[in-house]
TORLO-778171 format. One record per residue (C-alpha): y, x, z. Coordinates in nm, 4 decimals, padded with zeros to 6 digits. Layout:
! TORLO-778171
<r c2="Y" c1="X" c3="Z"/>
...
***
This chain:
! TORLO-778171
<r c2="-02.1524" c1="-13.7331" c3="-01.7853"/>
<r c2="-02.2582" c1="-13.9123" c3="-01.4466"/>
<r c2="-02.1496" c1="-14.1812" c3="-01.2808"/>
<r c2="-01.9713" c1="-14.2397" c3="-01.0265"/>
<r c2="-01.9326" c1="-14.4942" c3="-00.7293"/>
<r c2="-01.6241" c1="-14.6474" c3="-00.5714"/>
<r c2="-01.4019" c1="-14.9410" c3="-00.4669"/>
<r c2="-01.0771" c1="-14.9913" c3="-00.4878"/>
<r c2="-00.8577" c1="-15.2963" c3="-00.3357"/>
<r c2="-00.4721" c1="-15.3690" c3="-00.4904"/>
<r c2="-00.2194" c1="-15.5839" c3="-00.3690"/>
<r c2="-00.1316" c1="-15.8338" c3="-00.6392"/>
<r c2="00.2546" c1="-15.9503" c3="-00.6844"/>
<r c2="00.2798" c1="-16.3257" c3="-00.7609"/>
<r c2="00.0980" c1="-16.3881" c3="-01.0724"/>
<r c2="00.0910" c1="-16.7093" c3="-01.2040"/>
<r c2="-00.2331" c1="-16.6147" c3="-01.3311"/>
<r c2="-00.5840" c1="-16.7833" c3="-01.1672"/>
<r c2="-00.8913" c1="-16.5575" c3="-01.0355"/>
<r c2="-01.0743" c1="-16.6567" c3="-01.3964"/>
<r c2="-00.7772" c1="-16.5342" c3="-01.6248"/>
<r c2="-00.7761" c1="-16.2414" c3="-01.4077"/>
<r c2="-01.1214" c1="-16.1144" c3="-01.4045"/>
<r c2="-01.1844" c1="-16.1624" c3="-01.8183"/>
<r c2="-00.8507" c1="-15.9862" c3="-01.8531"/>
<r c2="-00.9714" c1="-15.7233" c3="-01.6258"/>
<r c2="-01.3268" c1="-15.6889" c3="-01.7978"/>
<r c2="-01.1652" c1="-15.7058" c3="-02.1390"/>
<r c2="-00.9423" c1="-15.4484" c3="-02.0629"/>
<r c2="-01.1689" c1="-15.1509" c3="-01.9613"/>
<r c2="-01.2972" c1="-15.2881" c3="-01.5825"/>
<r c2="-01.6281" c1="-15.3496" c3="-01.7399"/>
<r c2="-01.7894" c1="-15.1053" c3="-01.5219"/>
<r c2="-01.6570" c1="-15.3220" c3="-01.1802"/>
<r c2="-01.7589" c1="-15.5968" c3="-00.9676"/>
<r c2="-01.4582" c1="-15.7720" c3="-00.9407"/>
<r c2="-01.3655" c1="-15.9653" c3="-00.6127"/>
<r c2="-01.0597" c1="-16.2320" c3="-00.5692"/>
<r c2="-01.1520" c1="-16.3781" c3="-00.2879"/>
<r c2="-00.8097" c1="-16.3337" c3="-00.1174"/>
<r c2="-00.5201" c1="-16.4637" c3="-00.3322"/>
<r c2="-00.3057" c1="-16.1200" c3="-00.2582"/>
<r c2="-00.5372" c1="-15.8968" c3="-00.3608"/>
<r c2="-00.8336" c1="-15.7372" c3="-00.5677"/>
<r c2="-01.0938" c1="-15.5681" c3="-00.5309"/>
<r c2="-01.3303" c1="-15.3601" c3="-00.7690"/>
<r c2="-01.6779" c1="-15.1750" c3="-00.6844"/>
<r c2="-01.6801" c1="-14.9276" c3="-00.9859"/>
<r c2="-02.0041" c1="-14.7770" c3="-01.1525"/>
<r c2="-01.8215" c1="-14.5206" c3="-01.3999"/>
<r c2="-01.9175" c1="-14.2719" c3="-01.6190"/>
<r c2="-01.7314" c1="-13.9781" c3="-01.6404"/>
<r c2="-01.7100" c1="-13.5847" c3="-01.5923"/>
<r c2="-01.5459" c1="-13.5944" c3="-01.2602"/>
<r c2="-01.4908" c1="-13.8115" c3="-00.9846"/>
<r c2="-01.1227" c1="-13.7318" c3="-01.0611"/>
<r c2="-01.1118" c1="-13.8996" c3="-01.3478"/>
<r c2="-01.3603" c1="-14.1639" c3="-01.2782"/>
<r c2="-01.1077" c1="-14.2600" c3="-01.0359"/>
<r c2="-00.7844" c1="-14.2343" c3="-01.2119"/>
<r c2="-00.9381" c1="-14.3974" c3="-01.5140"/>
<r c2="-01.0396" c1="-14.7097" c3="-01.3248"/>
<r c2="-00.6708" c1="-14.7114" c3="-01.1503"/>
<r c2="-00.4595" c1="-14.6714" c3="-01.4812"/>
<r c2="-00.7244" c1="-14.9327" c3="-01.6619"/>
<r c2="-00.6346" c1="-15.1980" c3="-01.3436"/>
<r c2="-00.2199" c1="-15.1028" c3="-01.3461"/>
<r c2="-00.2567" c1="-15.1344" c3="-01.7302"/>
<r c2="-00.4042" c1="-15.5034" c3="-01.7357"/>
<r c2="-00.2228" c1="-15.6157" c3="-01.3931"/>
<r c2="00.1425" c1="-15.4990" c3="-01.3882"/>
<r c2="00.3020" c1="-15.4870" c3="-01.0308"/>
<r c2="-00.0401" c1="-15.4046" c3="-00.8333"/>
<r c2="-00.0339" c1="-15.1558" c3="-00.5894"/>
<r c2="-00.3359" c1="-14.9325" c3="-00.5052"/>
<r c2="-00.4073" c1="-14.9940" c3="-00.0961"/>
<r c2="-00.7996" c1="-14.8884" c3="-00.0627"/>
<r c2="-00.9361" c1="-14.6116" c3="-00.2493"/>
<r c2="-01.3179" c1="-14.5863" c3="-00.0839"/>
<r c2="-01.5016" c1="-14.3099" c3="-00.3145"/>
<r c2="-01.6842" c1="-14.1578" c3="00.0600"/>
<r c2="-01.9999" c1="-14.1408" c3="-00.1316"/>
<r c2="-01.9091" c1="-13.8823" c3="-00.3940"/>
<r c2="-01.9878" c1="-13.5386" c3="-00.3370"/>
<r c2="-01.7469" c1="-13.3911" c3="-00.6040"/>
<r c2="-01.4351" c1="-13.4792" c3="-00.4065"/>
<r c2="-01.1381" c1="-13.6469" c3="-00.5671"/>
***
């Protein structure tokens, strides 16, 4: 497997959850692999280090794990420029 480098951002819907219940959901949920950033009430973003045997599913892995833990986000940034196997 290799690994695989990306970012994506998601619009959050109102949650009455706060940045700290967000981020251990996310980790605890499969986002292990992210940096997570809340800086901006509205939305998320996650730099991904994954492992897997395409960037394809790197990718779709990482956006299923995040629509999983955080019903009602939508997917605005998908920045994978780096990978050479294209998604």
């Amino acid at each position: 497997m290799k690994e695989y480098d990306f970012t994506l951002k998601f619009k959050l819907e109102d949650s009455p959850a706060g940045p700290d219940d967000l981020i251990e959901r996310l980790y605890a949920g499969g986002c292990d692999d992210a940096l997570i950033g809340v800086g901006n009430k509205e939305y998320i973003r996650l730099n991904f280090s994954r492992e897997a045997s395409s960037a394809y599913e790197a990718i779709s892995s990482a956006i299923n794990d995040v629509k999983r833990v955080v019903p009602g986000v939508t997917l605005v940034v998908r920045d994978c420029s780096d990978q050479q196997d294209k998604y």
